[in-house]
N, C-alpha and C positions, 0 to 999 in steps of 0.2 A: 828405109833411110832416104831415098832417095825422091820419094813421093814429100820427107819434112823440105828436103833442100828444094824443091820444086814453089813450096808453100812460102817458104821465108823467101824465095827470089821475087812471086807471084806479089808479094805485100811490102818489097822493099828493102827486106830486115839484113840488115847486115854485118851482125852479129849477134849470135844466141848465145844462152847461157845454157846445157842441158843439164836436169838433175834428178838423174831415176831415183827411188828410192834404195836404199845401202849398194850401190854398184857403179860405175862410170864406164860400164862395157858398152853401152850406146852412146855416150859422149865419145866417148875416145874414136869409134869409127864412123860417127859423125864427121870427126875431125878430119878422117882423113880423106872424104871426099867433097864436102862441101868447100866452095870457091871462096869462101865468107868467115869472119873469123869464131869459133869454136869454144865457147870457155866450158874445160869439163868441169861439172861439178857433182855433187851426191847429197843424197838427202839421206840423212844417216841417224836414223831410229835411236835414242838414247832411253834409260829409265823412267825417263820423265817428261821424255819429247823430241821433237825433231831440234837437230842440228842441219845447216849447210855449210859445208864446204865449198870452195870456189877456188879455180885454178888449181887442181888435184892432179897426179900422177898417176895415183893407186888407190885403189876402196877403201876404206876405213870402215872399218869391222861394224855390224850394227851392236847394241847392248852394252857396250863404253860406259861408263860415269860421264856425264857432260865434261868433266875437266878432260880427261883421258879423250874423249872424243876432239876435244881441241887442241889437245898439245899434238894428236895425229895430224891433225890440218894443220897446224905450223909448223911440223915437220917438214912436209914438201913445199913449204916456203906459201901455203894458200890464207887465205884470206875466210872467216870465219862469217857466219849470217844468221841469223835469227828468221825462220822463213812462218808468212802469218801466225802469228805471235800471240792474238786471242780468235784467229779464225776457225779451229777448229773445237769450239766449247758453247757454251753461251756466251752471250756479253759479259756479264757480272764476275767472269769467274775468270780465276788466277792461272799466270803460267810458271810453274817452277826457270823455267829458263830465263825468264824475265828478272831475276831476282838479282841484287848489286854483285853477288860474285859472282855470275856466271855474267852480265853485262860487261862487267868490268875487264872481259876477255875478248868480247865480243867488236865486232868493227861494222856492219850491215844490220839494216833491221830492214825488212820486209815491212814496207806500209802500205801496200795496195797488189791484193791478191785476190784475182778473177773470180776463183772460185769461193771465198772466205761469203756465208750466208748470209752473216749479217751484217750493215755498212758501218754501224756503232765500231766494229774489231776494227776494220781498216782504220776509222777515225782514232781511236785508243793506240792503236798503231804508232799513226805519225805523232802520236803526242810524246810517245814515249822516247820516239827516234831524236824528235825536237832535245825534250829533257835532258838526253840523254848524249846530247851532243854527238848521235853516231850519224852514219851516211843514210840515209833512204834510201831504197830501192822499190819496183815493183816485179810481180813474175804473172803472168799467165795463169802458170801451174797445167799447163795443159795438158792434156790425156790425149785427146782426138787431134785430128788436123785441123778442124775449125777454130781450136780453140789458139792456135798459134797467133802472137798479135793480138792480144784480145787488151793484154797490159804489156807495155812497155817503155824506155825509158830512152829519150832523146841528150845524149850529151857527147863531149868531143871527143875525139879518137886517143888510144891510148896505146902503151906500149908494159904490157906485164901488171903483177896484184896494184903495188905501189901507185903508179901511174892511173890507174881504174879507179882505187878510192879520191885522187884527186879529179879525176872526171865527173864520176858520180855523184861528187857534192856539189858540181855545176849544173847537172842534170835536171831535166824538168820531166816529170812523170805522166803517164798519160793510163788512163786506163778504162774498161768495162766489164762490169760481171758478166758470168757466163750465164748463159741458158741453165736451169735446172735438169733440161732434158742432158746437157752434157754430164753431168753426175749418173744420169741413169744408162747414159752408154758405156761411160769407166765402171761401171757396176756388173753391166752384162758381161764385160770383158774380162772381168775375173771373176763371175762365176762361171762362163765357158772354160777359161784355162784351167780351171778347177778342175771342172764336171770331164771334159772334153781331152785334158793333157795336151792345150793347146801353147806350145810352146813362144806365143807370139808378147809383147811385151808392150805395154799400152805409151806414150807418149811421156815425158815428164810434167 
């Protein structure tokens, strides 16, 4: 923890968004050390795909229906997102979550994701976010410490969800894909935990 808070001071950042996959037990003590402000979030495994959650209390279960999985997230009063949206498929091909009802719930789209392979997804991305009249965002998605800063998004200071989706539509995005070689170190890192029962937890 304390080596990310070193990182984001090192490059400026002065506020992250964390989003493990189904858990916010590193957002949340993220929170409570870093000097900078903390938005927990969760990347939350559904039937047919990732959701995120933003501004979270408590985990949200993975395996949900998309709908179930976002009425969790309005419960604690969070803000819902769509995180790279055709970056993890080929180009050509379909996201159940992109579809008008589950959009139609939706407030965030992910249009520029570090690790997303090919540039075509992020482009389809912002198309959709355009379309679709929702907010942009970008995320890193980072694993390693390098990869902190690799995307992220310049806009004015804010105060809770509400306030955040009115910054973010002023926001200007910035971003770069990651090294390949960074895939192949979140790779080793869960076949060690695997192999090894290594209890260490790779980066969001």
């Amino acid at each position: 923890m304390e080596q990310i808070v070193e990182r984001c001071l090192e490059l400026g950042i002065n506020c992250i968004a964390v989003a493990d996959h189904n858990t916010v037990a590193g957002a949340l003590k993220l929170r409570e050390i870093a000097p900078f402000k903390v938005i927990v979030a969760e990347e939350i495994l559904t039937p047919v795909g990732e959701i995120m959650g933003l501004f979270l209390s408590e985990a949200v279960p993975r395996g949900l229906s998309p709908q179930e999985t976002i009425s969790r997230i309005r419960s604690q009063g969070g803000l819902v997102a769509i995180p790279h949206p055709f970056g993890r498929s080929l180009p050509w091909n379909a996201n159940p979550l992109t579809s008008a009802e589950v959009l139609s719930q939706v407030d965030i789209i992910e249009t520029f994701n570090s690790r997303t392979p090919f540039s075509s997804s992020n482009a389809r991305a912002w198309k959709l976010a355009k379309e679709q009249g929702k907010a942009a965002s970008a995320g890193s998605d980072a694993h390693t410490l390098g990869e902190i800063g690799r995307a992220y998004v310049e806009m004015p200071e804010f105060d809770g969800p509400d306030d955040f989706l009115n910054s973010l539509a002023q926001g200007k995005i910035f971003g770069q894909k990651s090294s390949y070689l960074a895939h192949l170190a979140s790779t080793w890192a869960r076949i060690r935990k695997r192999i090894l029962g290594d209890s260490s937890r790779s980066l969001p």
